[in-house]
ROSE-4610 file (N, C-alpha, C; in Angstrom, 1 decimal, always signed):
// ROSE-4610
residu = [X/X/X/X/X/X/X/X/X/X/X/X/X/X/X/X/X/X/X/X/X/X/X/X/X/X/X/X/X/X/X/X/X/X/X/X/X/X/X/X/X/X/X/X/X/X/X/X/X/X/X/X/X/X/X/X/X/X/X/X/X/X/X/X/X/X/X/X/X/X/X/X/X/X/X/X/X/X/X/X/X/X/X/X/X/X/X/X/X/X/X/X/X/X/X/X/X/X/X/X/X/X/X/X/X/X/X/X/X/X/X/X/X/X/X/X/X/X/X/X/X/X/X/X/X/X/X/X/X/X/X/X/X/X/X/X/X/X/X/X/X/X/X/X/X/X/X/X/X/X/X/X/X/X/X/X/X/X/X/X/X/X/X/X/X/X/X/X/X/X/X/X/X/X/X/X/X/X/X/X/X/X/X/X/X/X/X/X/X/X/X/X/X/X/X/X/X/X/X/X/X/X/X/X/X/X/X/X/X/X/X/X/X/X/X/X/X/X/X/X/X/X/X/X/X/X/X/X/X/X/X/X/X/X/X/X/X/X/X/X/X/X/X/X/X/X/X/X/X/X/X/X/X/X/X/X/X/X/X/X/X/X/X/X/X/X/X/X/X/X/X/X/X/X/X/X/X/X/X/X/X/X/X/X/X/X/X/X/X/X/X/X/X/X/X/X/X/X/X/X/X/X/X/X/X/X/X/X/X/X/X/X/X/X/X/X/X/X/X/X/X/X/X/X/X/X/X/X/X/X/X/X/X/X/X/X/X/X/X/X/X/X/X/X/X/X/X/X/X/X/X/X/X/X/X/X/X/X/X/X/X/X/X/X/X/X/X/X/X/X/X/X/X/X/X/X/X/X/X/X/X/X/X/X/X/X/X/X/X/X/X/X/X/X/X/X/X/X/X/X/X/X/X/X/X/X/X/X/X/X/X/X/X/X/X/X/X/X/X/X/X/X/X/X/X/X/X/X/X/X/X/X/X/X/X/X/X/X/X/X/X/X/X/X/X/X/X/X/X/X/X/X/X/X/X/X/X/X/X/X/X/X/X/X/X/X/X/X/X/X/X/X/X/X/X/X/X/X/X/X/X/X/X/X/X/X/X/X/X/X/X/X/X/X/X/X/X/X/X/X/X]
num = [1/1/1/2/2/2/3/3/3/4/4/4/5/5/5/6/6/6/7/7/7/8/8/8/9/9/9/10/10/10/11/11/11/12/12/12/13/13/13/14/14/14/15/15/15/16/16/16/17/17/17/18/18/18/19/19/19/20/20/20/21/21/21/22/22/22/23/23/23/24/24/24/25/25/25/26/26/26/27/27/27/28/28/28/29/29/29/30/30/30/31/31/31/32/32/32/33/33/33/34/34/34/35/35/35/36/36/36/37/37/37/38/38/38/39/39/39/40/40/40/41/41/41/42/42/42/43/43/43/44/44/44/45/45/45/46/46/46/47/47/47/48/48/48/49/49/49/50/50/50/51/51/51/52/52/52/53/53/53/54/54/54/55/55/55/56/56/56/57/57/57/58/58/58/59/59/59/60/60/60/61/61/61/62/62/62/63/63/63/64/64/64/65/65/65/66/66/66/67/67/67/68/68/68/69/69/69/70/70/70/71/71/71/72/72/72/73/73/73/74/74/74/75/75/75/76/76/76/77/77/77/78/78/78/79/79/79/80/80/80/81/81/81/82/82/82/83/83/83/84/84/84/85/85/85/86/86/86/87/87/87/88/88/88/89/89/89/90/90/90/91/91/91/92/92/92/93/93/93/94/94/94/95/95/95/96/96/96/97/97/97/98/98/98/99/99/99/100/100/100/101/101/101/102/102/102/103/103/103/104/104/104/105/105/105/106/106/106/107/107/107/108/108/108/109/109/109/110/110/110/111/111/111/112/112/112/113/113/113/114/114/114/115/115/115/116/116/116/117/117/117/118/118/118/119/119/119/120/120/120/121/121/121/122/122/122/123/123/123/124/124/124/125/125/125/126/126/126/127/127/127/128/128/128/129/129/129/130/130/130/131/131/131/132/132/132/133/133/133/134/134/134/135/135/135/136/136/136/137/137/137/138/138/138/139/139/139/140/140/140/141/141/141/142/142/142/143/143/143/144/144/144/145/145/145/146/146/146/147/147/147/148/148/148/149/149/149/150/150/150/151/151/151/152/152/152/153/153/153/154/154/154/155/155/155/156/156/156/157/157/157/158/158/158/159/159/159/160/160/160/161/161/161/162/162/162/163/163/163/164/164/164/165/165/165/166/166/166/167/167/167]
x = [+30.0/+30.5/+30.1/+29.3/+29.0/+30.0/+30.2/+31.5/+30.9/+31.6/+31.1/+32.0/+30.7/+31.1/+31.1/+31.8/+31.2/+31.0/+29.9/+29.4/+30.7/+30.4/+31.2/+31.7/+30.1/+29.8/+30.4/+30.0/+30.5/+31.6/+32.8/+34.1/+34.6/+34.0/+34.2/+34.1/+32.7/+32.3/+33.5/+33.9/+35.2/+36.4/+37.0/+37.7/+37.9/+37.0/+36.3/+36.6/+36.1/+36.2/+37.2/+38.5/+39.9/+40.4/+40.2/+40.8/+40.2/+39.6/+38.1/+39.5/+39.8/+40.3/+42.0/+42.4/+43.8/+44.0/+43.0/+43.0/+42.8/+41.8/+41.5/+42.9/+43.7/+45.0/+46.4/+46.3/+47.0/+46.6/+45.5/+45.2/+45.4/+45.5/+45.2/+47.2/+47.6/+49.3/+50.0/+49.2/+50.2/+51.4/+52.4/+52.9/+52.7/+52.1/+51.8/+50.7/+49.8/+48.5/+49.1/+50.1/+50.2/+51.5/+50.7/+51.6/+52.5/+53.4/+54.2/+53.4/+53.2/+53.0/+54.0/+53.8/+54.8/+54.6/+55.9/+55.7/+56.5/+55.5/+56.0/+56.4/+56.0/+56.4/+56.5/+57.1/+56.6/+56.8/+56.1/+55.9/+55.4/+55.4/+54.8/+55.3/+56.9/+57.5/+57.2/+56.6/+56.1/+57.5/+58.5/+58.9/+58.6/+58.7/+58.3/+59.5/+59.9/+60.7/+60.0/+59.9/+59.2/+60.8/+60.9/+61.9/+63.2/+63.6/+64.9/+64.0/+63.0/+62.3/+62.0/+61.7/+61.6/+60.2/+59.5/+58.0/+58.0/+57.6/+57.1/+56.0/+55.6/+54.2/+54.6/+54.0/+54.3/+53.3/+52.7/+52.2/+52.8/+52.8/+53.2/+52.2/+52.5/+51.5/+52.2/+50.9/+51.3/+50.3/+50.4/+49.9/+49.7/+48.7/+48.2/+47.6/+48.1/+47.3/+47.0/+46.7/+46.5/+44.6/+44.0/+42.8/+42.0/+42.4/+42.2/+42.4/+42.5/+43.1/+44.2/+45.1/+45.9/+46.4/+46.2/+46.8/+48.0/+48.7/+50.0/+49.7/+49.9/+50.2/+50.9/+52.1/+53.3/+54.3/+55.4/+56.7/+57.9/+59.0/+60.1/+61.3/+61.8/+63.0/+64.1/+65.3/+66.4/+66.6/+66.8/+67.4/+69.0/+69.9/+71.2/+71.1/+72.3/+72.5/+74.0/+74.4/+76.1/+76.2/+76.0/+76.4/+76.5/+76.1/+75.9/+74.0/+74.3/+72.3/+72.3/+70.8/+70.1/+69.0/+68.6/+67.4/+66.8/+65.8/+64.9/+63.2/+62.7/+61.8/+60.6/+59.4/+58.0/+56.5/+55.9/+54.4/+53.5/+53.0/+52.4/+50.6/+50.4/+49.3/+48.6/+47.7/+47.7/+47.0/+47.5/+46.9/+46.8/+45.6/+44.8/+45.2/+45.5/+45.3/+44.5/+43.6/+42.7/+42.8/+42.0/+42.1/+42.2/+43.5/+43.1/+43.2/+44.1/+44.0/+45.7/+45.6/+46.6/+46.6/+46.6/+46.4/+47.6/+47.2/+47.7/+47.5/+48.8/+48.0/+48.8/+48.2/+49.0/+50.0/+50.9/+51.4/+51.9/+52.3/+52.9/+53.7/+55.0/+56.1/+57.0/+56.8/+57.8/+59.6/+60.2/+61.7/+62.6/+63.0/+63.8/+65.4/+65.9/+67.4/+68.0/+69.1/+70.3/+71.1/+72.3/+73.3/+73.8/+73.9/+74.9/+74.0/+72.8/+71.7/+71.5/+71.5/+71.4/+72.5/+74.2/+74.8/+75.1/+74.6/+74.7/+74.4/+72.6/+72.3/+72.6/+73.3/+73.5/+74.9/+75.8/+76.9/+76.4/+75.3/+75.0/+74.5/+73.7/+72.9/+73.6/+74.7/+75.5/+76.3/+76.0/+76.1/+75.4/+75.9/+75.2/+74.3/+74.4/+74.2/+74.2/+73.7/+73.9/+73.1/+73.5/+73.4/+72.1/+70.7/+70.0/+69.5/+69.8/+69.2/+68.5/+67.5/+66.2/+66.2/+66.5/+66.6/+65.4/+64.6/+64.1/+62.7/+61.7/+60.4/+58.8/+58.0/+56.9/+55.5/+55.0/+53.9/+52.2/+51.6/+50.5/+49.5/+48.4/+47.2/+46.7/+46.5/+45.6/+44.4/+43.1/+41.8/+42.3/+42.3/+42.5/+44.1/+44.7/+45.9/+46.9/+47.8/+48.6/+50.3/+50.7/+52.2/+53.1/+54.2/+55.4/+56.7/+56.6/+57.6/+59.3/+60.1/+61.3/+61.7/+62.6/+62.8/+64.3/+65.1/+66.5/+66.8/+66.8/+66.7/+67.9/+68.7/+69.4/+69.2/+69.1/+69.0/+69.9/+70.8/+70.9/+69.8/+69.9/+68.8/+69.9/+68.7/+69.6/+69.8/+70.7/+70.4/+69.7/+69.8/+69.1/+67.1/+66.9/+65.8/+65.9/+67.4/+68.2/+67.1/+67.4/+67.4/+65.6/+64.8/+63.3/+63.4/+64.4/+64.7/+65.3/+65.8/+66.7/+65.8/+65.0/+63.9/+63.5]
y = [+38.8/+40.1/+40.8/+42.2/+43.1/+43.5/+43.2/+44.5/+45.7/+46.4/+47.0/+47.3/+47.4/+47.2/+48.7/+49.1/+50.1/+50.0/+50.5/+50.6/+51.0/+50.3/+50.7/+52.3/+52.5/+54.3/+55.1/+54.8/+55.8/+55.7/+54.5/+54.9/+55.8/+55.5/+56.8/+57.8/+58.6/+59.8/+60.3/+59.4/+59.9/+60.0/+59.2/+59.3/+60.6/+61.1/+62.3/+63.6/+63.4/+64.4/+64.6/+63.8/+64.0/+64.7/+64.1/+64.9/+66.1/+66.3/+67.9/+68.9/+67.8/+68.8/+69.4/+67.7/+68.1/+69.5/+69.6/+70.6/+71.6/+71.9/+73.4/+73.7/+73.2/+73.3/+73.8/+72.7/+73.1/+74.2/+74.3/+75.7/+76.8/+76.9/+78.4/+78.3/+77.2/+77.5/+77.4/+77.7/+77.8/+79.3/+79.3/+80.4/+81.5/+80.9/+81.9/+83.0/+82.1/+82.7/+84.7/+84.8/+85.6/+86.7/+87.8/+89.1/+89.4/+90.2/+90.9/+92.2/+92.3/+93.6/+95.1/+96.0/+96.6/+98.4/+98.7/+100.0/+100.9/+102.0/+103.1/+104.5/+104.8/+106.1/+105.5/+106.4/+106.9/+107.5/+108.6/+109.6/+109.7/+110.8/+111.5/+110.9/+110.9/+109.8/+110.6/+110.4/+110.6/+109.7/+110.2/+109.8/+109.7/+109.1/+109.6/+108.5/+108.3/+108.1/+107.6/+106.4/+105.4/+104.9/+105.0/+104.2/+103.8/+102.9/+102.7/+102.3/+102.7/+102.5/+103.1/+103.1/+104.3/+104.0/+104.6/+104.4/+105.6/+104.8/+105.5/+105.1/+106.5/+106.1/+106.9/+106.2/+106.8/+105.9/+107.0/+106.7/+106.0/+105.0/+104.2/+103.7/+104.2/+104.3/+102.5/+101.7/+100.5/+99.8/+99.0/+98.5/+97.1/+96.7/+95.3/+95.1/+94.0/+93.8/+91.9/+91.8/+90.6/+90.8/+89.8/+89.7/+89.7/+89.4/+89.1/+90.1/+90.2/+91.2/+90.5/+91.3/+90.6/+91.4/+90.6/+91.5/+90.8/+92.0/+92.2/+92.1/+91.3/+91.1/+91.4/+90.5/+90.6/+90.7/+91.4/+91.7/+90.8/+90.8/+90.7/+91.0/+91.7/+92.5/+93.2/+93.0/+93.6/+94.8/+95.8/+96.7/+97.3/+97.8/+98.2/+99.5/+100.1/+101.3/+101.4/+101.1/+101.0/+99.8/+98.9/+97.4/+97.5/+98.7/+98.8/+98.3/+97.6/+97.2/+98.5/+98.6/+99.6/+99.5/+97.6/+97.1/+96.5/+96.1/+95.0/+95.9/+96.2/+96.3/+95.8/+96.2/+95.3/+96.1/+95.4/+96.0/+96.2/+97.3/+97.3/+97.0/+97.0/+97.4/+96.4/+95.5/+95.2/+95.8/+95.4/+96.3/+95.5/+96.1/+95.0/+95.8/+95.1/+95.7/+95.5/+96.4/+96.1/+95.7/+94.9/+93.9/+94.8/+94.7/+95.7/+97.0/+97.5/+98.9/+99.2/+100.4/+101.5/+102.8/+102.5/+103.2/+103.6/+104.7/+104.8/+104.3/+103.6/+102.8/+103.4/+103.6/+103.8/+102.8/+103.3/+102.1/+102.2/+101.7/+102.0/+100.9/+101.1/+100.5/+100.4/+99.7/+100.3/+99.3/+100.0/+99.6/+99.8/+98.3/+98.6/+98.7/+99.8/+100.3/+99.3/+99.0/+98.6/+99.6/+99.2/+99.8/+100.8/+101.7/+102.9/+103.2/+103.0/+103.2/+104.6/+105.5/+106.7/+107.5/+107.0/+107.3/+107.0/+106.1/+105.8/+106.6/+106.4/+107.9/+108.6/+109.6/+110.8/+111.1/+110.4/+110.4/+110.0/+109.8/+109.2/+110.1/+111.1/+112.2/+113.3/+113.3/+114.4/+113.9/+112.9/+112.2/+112.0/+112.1/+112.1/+110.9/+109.8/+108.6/+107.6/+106.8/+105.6/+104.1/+103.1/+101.8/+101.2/+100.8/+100.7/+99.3/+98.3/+96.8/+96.2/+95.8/+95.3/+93.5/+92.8/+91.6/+90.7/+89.8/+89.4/+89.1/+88.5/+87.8/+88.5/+88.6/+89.1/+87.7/+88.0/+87.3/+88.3/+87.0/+87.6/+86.8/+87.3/+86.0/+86.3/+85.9/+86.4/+84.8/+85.3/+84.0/+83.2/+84.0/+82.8/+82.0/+82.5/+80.9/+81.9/+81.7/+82.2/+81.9/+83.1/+83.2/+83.7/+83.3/+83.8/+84.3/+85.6/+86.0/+86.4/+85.9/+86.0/+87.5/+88.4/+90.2/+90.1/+90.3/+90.1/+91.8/+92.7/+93.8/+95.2/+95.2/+96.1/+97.5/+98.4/+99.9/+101.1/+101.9/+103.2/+104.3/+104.8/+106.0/+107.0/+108.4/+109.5/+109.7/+110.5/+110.4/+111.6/+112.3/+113.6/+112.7/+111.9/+111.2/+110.8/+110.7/+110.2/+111.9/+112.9/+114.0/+114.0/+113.5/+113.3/+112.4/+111.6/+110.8/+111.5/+112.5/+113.4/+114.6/+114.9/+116.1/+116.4]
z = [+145.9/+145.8/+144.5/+145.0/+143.4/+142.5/+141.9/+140.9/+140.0/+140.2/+139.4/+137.6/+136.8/+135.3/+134.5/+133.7/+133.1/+131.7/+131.7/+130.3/+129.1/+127.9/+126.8/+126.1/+126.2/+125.7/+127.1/+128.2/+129.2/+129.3/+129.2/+128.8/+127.9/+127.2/+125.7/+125.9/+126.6/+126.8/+127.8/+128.7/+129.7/+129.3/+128.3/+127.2/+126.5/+125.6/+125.1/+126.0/+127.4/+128.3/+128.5/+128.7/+129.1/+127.7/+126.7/+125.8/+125.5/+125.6/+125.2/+126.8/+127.4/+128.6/+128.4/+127.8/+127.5/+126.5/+125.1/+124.5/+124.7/+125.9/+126.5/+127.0/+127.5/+128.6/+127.3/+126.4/+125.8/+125.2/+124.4/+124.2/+125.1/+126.1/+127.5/+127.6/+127.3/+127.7/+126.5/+125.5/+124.5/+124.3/+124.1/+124.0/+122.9/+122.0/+120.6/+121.2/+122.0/+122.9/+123.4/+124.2/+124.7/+124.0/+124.6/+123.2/+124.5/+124.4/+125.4/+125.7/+126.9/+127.3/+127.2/+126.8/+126.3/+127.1/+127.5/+128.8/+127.6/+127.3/+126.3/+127.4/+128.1/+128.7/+130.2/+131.1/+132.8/+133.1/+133.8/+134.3/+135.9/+135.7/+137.3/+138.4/+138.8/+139.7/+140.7/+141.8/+143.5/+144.2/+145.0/+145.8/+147.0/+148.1/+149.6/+150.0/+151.7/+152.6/+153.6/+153.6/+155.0/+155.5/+156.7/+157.1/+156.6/+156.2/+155.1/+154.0/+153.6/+152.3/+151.9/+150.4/+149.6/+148.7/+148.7/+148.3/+146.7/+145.4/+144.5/+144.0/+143.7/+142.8/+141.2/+140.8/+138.8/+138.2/+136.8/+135.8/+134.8/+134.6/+133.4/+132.2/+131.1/+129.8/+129.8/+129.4/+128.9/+128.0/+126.7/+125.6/+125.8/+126.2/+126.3/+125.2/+124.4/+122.4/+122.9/+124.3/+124.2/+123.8/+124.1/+123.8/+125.0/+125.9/+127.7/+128.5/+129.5/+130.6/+131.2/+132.0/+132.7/+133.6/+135.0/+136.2/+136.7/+136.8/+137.9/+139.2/+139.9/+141.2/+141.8/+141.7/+142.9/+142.4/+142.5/+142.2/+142.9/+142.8/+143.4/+142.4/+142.9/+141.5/+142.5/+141.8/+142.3/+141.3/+141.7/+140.8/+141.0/+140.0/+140.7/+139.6/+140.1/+139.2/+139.1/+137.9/+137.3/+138.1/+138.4/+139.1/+140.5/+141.2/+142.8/+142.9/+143.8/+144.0/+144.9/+144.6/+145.0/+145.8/+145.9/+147.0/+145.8/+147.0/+146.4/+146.2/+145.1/+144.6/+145.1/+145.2/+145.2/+144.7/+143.8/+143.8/+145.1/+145.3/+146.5/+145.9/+145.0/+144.4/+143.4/+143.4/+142.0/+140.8/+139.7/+138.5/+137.7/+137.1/+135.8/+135.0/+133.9/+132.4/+131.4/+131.1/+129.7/+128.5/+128.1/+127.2/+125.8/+124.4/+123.7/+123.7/+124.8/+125.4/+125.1/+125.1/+125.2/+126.7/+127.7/+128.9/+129.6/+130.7/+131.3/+132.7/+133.6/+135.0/+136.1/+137.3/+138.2/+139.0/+139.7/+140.3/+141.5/+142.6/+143.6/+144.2/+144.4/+144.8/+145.6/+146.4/+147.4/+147.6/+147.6/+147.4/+148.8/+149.6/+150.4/+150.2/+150.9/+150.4/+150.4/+149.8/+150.0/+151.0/+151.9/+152.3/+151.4/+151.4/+150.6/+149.2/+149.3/+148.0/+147.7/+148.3/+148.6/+148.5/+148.5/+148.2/+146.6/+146.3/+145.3/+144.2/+144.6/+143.5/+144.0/+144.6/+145.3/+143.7/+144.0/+143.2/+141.7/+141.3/+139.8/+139.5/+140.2/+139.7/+138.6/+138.7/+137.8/+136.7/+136.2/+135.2/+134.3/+133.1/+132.0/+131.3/+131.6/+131.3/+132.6/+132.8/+134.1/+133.1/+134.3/+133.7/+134.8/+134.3/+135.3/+134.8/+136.0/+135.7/+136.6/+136.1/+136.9/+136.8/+137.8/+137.7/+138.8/+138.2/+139.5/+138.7/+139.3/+138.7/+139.2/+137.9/+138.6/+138.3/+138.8/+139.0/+138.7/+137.7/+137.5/+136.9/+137.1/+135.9/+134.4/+133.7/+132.0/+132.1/+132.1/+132.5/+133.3/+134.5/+135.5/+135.8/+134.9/+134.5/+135.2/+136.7/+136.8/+135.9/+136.4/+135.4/+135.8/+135.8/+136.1/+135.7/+135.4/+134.0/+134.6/+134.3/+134.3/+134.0/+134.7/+134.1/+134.2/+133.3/+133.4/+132.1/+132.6/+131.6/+132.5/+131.3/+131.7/+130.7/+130.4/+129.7/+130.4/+129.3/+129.9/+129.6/+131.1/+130.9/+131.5/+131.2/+131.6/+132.5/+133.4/+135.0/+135.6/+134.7/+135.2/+135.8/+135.7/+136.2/+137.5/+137.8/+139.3/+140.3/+139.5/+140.4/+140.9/+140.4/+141.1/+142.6/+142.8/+143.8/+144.8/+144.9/+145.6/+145.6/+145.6/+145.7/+147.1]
């Protein structure tokens, strides 16, 4: 019976290779690696009315200081307004971001109601203030390496923004 032997040096070079690989890996997942993407403005909210869904499109200025690009895929996000949910959220679209860039990107979203979502904003619109919380995970890649970012973010905004919804 043949066996087979391996050479001294070609263990090594395979040796070498695993590590040459562990370090790319740990390099590409390091966390220092990646900057936070950062959303300074939004504008131009487009409402429309599909069904019990509510479809926006808006301009969102956003600052990517990573070194790479990185696209947005897929959404899943709950949003509420004052602790009433308001539906479930989704990117319809994906969008890359420029590496180094300060832009503006389009976006398009479509959000299925909750029960009573519409009355909801209906009654928040005349208020001065409201409580708006976006909870839920998005998905995206930066070289290839997908990622999964946790969104747990609550902010008051004004409500008079409620009233573009109601147009």
């Amino acid at each position: 019976m043949k066996t087979f032997k391996m050479k001294k040096n070609n263990c090594i070079s395979i040796y070498y290779k695993y590590i040459y690989l562990a370090c790319i890996l740990l390099f590409f997942s390091s966390c220092s690696l990646f900057k936070d993407i950062q959303i300074t403005n939004i504008q131009d909210i487009k409402p429309s009315f599909e069904n019990k869904s509510l479809v926006l499109q808006a301009s969102i200025d956003i600052t990517n200081n990573n070194f790479y690009k990185v696209a947005v895929k897929a959404s899943d996000l709950i949003i509420s307004l004052d602790d009433k949910e308001l539906g479930n959220i989704e990117l319809l679209e994906k969008v890359v971001f420029k590496r180094k860039s300060s832009e503006t990107y389009p976006f398009k979203f479509k959000m299925k109601l909750a029960d009573g979502a519409l009355f909801t904003i209906l009654k928040n619109v005349f208020k001065k203030e409201v409580t708006l919380a976006i909870k839920g995970k998005i998905k995206g890649a930066a070289m290839g390496i997908p990622k999964s970012i946790t969104i747990n973010e609550t902010k008051t905004i004004d409500a008079s923004l409620l009233k573009n919804l109601t147009n």
